[in-house]
C-alpha positions as a LaTeX table, in Angstrom:
\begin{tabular}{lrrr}
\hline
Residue & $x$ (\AA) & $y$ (\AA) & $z$ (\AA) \\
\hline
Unk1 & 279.50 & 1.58 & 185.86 \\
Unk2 & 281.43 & $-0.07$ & 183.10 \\
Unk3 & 282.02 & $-3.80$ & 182.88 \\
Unk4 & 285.59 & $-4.71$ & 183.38 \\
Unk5 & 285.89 & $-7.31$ & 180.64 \\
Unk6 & 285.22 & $-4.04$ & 178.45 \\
Unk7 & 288.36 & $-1.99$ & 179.49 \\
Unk8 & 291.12 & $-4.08$ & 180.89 \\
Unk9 & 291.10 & $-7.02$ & 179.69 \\
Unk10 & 291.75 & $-6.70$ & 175.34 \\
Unk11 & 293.51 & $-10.05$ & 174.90 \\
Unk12 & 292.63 & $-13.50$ & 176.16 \\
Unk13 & 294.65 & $-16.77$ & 177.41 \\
Unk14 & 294.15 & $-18.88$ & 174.02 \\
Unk15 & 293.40 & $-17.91$ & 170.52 \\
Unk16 & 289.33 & $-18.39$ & 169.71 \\
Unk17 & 290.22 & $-20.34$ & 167.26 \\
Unk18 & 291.96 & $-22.75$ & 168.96 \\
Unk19 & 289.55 & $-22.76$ & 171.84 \\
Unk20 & 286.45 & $-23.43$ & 169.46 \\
Unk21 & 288.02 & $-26.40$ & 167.76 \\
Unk22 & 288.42 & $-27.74$ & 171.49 \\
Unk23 & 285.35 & $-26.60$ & 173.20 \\
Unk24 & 283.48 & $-28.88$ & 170.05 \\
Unk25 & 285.64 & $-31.70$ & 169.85 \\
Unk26 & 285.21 & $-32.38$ & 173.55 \\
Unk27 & 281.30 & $-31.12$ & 172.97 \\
Unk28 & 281.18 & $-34.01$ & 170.48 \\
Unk29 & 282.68 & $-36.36$ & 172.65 \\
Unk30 & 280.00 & $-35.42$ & 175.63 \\
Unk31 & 276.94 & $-35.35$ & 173.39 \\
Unk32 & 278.06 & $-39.01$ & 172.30 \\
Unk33 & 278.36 & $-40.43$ & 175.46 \\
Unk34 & 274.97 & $-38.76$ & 176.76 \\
Unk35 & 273.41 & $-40.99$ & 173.89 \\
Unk36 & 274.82 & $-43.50$ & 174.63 \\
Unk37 & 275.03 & $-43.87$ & 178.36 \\
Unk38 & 271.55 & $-44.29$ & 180.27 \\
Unk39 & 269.50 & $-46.87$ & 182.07 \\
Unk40 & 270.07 & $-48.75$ & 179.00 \\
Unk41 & 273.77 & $-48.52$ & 178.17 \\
Unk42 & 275.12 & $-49.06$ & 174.86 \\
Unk43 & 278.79 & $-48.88$ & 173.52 \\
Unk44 & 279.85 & $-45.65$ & 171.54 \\
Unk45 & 280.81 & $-47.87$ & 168.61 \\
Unk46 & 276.72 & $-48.52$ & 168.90 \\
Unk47 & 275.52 & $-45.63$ & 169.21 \\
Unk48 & 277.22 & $-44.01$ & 166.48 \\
Unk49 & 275.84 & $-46.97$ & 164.55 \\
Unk50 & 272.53 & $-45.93$ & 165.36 \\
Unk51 & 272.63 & $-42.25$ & 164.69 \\
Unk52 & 273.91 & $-42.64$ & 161.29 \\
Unk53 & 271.93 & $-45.76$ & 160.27 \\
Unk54 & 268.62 & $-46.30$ & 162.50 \\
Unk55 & 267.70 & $-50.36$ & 161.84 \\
Unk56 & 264.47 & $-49.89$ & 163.93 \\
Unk57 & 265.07 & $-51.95$ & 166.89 \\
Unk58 & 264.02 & $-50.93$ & 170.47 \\
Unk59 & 267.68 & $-49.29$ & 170.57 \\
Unk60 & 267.11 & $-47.34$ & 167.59 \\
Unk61 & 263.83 & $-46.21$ & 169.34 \\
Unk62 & 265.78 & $-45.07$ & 172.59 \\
Unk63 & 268.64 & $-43.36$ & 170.76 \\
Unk64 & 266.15 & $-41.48$ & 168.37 \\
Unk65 & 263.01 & $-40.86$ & 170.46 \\
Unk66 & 264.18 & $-40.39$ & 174.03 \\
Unk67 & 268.20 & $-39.74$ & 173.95 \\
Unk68 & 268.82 & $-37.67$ & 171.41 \\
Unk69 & 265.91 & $-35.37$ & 171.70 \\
Unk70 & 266.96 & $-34.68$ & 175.15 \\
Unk71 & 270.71 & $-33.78$ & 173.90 \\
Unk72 & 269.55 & $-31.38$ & 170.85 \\
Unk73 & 266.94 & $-29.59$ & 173.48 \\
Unk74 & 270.05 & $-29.40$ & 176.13 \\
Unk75 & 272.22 & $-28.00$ & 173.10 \\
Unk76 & 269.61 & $-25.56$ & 172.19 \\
Unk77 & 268.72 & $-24.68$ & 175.77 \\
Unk78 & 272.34 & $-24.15$ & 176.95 \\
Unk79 & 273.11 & $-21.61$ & 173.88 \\
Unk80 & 270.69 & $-19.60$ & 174.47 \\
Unk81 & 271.51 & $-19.01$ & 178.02 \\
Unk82 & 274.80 & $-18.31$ & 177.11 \\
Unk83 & 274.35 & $-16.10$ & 174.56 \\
Unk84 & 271.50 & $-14.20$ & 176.73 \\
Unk85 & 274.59 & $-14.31$ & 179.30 \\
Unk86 & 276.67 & $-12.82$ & 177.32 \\
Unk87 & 274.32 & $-10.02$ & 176.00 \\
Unk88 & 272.70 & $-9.46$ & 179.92 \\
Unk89 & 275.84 & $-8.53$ & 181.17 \\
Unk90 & 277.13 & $-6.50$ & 178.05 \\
Unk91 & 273.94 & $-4.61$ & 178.23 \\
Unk92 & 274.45 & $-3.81$ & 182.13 \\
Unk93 & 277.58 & $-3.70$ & 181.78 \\
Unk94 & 278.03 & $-6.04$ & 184.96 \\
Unk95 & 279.60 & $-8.93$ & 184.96 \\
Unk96 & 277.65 & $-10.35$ & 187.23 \\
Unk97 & 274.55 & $-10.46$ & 185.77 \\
Unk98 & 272.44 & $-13.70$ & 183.63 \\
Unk99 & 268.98 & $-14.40$ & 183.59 \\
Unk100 & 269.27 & $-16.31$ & 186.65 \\
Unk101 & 270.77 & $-13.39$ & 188.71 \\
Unk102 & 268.72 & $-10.77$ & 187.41 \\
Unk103 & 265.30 & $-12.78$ & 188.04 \\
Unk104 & 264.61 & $-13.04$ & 184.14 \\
Unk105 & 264.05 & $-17.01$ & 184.73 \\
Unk106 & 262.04 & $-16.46$ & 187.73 \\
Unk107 & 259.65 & $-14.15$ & 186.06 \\
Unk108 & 259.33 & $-16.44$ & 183.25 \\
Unk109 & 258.94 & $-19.03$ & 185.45 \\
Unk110 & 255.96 & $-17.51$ & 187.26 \\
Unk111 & 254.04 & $-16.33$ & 184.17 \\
Unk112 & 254.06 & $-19.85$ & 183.16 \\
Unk113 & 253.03 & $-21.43$ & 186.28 \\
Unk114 & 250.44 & $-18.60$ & 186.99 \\
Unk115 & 248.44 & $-19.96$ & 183.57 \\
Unk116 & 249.31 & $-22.88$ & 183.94 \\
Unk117 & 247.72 & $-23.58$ & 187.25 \\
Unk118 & 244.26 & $-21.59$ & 185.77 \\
Unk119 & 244.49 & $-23.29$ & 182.02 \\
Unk120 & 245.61 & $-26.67$ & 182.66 \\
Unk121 & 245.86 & $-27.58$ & 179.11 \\
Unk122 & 247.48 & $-24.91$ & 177.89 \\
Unk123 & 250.73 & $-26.33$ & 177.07 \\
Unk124 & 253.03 & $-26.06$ & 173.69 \\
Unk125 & 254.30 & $-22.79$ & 172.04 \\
Unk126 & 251.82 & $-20.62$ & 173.90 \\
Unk127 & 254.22 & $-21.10$ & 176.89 \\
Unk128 & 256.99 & $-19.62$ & 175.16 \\
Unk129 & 254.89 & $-16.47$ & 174.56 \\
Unk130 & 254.18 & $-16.35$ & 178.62 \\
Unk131 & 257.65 & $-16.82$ & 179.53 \\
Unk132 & 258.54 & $-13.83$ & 176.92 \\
Unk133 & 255.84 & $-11.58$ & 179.19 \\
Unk134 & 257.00 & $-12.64$ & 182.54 \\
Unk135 & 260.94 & $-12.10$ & 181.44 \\
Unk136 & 260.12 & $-8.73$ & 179.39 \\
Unk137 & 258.51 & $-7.60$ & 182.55 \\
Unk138 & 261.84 & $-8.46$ & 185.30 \\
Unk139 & 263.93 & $-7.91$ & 182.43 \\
Unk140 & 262.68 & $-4.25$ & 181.97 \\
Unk141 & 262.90 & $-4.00$ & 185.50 \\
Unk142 & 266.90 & $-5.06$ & 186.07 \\
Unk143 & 267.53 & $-2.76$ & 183.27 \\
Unk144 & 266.13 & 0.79 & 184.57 \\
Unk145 & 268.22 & 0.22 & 187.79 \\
Unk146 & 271.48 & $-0.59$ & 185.66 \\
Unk147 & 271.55 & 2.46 & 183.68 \\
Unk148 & 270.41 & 4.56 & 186.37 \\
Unk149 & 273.92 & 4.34 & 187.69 \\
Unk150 & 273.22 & 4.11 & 190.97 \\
Unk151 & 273.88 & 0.87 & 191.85 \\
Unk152 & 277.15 & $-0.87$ & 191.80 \\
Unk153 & 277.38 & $-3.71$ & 189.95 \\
Unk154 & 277.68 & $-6.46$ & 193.17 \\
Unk155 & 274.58 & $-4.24$ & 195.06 \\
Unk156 & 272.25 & $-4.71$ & 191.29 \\
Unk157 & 273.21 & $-8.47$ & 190.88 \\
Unk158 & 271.65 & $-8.68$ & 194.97 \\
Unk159 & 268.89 & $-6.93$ & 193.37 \\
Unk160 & 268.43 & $-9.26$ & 191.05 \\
Unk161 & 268.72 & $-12.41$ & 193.16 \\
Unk162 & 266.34 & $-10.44$ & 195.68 \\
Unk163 & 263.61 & $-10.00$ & 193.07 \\
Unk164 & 264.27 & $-13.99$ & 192.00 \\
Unk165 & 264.03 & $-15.48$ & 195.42 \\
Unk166 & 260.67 & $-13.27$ & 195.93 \\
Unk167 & 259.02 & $-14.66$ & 192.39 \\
Unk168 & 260.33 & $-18.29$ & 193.58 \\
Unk169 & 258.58 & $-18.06$ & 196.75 \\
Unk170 & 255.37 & $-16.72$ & 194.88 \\
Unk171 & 255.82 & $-19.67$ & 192.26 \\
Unk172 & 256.53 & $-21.74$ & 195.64 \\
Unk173 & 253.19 & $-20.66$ & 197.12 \\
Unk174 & 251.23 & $-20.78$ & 194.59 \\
Unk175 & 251.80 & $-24.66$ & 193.34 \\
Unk176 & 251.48 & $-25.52$ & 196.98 \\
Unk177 & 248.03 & $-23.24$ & 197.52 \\
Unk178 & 246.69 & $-25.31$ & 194.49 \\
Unk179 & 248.32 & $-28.75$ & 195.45 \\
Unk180 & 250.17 & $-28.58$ & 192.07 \\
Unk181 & 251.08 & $-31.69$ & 189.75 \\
Unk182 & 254.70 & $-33.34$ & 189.69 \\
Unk183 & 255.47 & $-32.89$ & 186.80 \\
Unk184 & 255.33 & $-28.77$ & 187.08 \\
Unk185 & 257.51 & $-28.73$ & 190.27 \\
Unk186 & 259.70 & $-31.27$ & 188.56 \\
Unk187 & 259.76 & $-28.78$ & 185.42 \\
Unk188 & 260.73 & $-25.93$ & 188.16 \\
Unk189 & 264.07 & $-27.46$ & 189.31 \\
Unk190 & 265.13 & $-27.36$ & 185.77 \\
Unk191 & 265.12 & $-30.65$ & 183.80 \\
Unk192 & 265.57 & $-32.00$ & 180.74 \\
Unk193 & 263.69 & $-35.38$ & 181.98 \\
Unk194 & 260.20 & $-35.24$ & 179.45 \\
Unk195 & 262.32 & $-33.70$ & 176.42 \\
Unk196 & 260.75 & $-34.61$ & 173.16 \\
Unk197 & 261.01 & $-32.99$ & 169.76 \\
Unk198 & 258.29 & $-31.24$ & 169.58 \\
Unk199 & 259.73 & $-29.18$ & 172.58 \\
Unk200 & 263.15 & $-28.58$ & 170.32 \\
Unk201 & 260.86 & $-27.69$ & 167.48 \\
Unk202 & 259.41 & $-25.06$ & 169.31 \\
Unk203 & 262.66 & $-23.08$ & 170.69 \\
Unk204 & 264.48 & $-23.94$ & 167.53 \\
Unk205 & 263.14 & $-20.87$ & 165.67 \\
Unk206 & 263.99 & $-18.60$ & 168.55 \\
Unk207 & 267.45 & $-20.17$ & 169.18 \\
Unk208 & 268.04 & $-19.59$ & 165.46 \\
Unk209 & 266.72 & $-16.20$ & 165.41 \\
Unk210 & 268.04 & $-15.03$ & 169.05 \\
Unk211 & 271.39 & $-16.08$ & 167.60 \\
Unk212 & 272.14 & $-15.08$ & 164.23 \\
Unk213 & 270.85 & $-11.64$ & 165.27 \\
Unk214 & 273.59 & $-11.40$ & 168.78 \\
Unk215 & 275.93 & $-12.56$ & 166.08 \\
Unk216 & 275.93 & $-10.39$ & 163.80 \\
Unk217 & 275.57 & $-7.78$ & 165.55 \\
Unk218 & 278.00 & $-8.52$ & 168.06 \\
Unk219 & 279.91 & $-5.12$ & 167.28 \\
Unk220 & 277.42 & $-2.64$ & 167.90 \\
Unk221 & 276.39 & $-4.59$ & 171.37 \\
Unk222 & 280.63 & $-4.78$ & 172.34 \\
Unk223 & 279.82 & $-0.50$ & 172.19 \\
Unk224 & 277.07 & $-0.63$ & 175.04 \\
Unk225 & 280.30 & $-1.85$ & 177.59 \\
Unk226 & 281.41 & 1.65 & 176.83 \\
Unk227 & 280.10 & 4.65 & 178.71 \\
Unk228 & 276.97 & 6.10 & 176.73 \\
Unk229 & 279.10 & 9.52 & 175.47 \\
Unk230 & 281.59 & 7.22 & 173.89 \\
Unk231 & 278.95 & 4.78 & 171.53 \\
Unk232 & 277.15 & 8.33 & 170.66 \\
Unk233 & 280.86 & 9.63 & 169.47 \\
Unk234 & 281.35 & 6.02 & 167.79 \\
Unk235 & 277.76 & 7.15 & 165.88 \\
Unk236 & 275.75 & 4.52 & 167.77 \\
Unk237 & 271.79 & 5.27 & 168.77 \\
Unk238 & 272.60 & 3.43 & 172.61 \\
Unk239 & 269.09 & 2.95 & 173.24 \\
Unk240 & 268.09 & 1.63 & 169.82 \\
Unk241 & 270.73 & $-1.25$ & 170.69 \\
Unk242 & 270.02 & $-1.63$ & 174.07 \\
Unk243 & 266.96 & $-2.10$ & 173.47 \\
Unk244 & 267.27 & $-4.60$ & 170.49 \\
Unk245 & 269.77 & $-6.43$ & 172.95 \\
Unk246 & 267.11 & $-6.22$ & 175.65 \\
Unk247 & 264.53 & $-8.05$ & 173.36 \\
Unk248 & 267.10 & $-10.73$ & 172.29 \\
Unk249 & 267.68 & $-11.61$ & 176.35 \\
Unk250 & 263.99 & $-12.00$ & 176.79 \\
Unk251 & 263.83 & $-14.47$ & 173.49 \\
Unk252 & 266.59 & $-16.59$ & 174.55 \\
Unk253 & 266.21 & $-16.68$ & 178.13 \\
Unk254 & 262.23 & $-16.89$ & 177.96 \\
Unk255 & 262.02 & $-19.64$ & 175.03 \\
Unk256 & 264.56 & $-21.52$ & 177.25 \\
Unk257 & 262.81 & $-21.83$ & 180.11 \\
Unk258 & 259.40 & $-22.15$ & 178.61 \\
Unk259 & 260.91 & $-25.82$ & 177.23 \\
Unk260 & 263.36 & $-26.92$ & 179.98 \\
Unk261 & 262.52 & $-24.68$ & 183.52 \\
Unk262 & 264.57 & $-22.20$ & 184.99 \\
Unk263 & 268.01 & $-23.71$ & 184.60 \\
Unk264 & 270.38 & $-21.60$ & 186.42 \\
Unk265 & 274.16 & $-20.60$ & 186.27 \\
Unk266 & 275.02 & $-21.52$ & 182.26 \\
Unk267 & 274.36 & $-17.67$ & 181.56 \\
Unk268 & 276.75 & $-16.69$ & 184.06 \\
Unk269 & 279.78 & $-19.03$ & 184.17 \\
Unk270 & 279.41 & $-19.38$ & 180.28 \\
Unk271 & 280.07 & $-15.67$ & 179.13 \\
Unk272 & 282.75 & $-14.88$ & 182.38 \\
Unk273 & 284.52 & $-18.10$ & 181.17 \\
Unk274 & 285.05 & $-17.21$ & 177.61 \\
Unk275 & 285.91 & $-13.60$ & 178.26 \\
Unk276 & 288.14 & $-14.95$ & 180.92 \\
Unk277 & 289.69 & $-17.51$ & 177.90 \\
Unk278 & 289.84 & $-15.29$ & 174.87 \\
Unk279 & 289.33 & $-11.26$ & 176.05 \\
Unk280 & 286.67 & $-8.89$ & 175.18 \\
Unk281 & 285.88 & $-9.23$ & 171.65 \\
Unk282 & 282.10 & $-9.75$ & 171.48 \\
Unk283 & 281.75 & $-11.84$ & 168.52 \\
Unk284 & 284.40 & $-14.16$ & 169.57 \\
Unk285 & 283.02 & $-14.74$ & 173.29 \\
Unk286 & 279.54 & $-14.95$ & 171.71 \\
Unk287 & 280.49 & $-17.77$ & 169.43 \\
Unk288 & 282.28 & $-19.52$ & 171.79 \\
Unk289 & 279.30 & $-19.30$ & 174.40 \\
Unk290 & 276.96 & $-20.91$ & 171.86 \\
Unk291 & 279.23 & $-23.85$ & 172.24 \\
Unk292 & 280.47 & $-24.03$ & 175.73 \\
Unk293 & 276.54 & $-23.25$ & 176.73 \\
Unk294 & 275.33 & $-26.71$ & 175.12 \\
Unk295 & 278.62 & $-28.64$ & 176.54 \\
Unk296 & 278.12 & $-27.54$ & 179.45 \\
Unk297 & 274.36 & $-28.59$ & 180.24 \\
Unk298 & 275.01 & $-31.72$ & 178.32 \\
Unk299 & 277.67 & $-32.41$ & 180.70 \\
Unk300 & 275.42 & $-31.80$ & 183.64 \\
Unk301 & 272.49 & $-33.73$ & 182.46 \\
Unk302 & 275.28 & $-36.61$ & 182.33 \\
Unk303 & 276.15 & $-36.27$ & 185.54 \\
Unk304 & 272.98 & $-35.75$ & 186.71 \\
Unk305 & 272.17 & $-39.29$ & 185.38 \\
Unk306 & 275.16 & $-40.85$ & 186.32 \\
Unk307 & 275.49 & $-39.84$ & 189.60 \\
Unk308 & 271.86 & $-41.01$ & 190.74 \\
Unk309 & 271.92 & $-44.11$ & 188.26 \\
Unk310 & 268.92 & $-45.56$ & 188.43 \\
Unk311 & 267.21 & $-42.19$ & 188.77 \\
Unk312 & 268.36 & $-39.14$ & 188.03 \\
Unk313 & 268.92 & $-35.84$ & 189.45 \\
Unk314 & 267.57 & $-32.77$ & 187.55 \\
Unk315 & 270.04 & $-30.76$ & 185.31 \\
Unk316 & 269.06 & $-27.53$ & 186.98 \\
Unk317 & 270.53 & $-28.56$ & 190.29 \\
Unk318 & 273.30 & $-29.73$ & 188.95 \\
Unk319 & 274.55 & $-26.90$ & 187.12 \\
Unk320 & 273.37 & $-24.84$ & 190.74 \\
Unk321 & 276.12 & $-26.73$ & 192.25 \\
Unk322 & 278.52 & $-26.00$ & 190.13 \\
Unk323 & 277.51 & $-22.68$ & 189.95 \\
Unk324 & 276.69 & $-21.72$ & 192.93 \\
Unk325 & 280.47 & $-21.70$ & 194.75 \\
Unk326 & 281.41 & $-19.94$ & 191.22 \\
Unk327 & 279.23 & $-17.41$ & 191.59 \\
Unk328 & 280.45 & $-16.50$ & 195.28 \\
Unk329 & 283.98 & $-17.26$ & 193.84 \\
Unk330 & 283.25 & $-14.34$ & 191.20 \\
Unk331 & 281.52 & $-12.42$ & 194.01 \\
Unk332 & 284.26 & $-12.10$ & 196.17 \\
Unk333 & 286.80 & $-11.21$ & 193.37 \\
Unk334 & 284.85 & $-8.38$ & 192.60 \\
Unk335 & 284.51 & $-7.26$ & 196.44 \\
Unk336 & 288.50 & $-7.41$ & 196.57 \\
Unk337 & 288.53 & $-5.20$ & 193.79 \\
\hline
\end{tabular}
């Protein structure tokens, strides 16, 4: 099973380039107006006032306590499901896989809620380190059954979605068994609503790490794509990367959701976007991920508030509409293949 980005497709649509220098102008332009747009609206000319000289007025407050903590977590948040994207389905060589698809999130998701309903006050970075177990464990999973090879790539993304919807129902049961505060089903539909800095503070370090590491190694993980004989005549130890790609999934995806919820779809539209956009180089869709990750959940949290001004709808089901018809869009491409 080899991922068709891999083989056919060598050159993209646009030059990287070109397509970075767009992807974070308009990401600049997004991340503004989420500052600036709110219950409270202010003008751009304002809020760029306010970011670059803070006069400590109630405005100043709302831009720098509430508005732009939300925007760097959703920046932070939506690279490293891209970039987990990215490296999920190089590893499995499927092009349909992301932590949502595979059940990484879901597993995360459940470790959290599992201590969280015993410890009630466990809260912070110990989180992160539960949603690292409960994704290493799925994660683990999804990967013996890709490189067993006997699943093709459309039956191990069902899988995967089969294994999420089962740990969703056990997260389901258990918050109702134990009558379960709002603000932990609210965190399971994905949402960026109680961001703060400490919460940035704590992925930041993982985003950082997770990063520079899928960076620059970007070459060796563009060889797992390949079939196994041809990285071991390229002089590459396949599970030695795999495996350091494995662990770089489970930091991404499981510091991500320990800080925001399972947010869905960003690791899959991301990464089959940019590979769509500029071809199969690894470093080069990786790079580009990191920045149309972070536009893209920024541009759904937007929405999200816009569209259900006063409240606001969470940023996970947002980006699940979106994604969602994508996904089946993707789907049935493949089947026609």
């Amino acid at each position: 099973m080899t991922m068709e980005a891999g083989h056919k497709q060598t050159s993209g649509l646009i030059n990287p380039v070109l397509l970075g220098a767009i992807l974070l102008a308009v990401f600049c332009v997004v991340l503004l107006a989420s500052i600036a747009f709110g219950v409270s609206d202010l003008s751009i000319g304002r809020a760029l006032q306010l970011l670059f000289q803070p006069d400590g007025s109630a405005q100043s407050a709302l831009v720098w306590d509430i508005r732009l903590p939300r925007a760097v977590l959703a920046t932070l948040v939506g690279a490293n499901l891209a970039v987990a994207g990215v490296l999920i389905q190089t590893l499995t060589r499927n092009p349909l896989a992301s932590p949502q698809t595979f059940g990484i999130n879901a597993g995360a998701s459940l470790a959290i809620v599992i201590c969280l309903i015993a410890f009630p006050s466990f809260r912070g970075v110990g989180t992160v380190w539960l949603a690292f177990f409960g994704a290493a464990i799925v994660g683990f999973a999804m990967w013996m059954l890709a490189i067993s090879g006997r699943m093709s790539d459309i039956k191990l993304a069902l899988a995967g979605i089969s294994i999420q919807l089962v740990l969703s129902a056990l997260v389901q049961a258990i918050l109702i068994a134990n009558n379960s505060a709002q603000d932990i089903v609210y965190w399971l539909a994905g949402s960026l609503n109680a961001a703060q800095w400490a919460k940035a503070w704590i992925i930041l370090p993982f985003s950082l790490l997770g990063g520079c590491i899928a960076l620059l190694g970007s070459r060796h993980f563009a060889i797992l794509a390949l079939d196994q004989n041809t990285g071991a005549s390229l002089g590459q130890n396949a599970q030695r990367v795999g495996g350091l790609a494995a662990l770089l999934i489970v930091i991404l995806a499981g510091s991500a959701v320990a800080v925001s919820g399972p947010i869905g779809f960003v690791g899959l539209l991301v990464p089959h976007a940019m590979r769509r956009l500029v071809g199969a180089d690894q470093t080069s869709v990786i790079a580009l991920s990191a920045i149309a990750g972070p536009l893209l959940l920024n541009a759904s949290d937007l929405l999200g508030r816009v569209l259900a001004f006063p409240a606001e709808v969470p940023v996970g089901i947002v980006t699940a509409l979106i994604g969602a018809p994508a996904f089946l869009f993707i789907l049935y491409g493949r089947r026609l293949k």
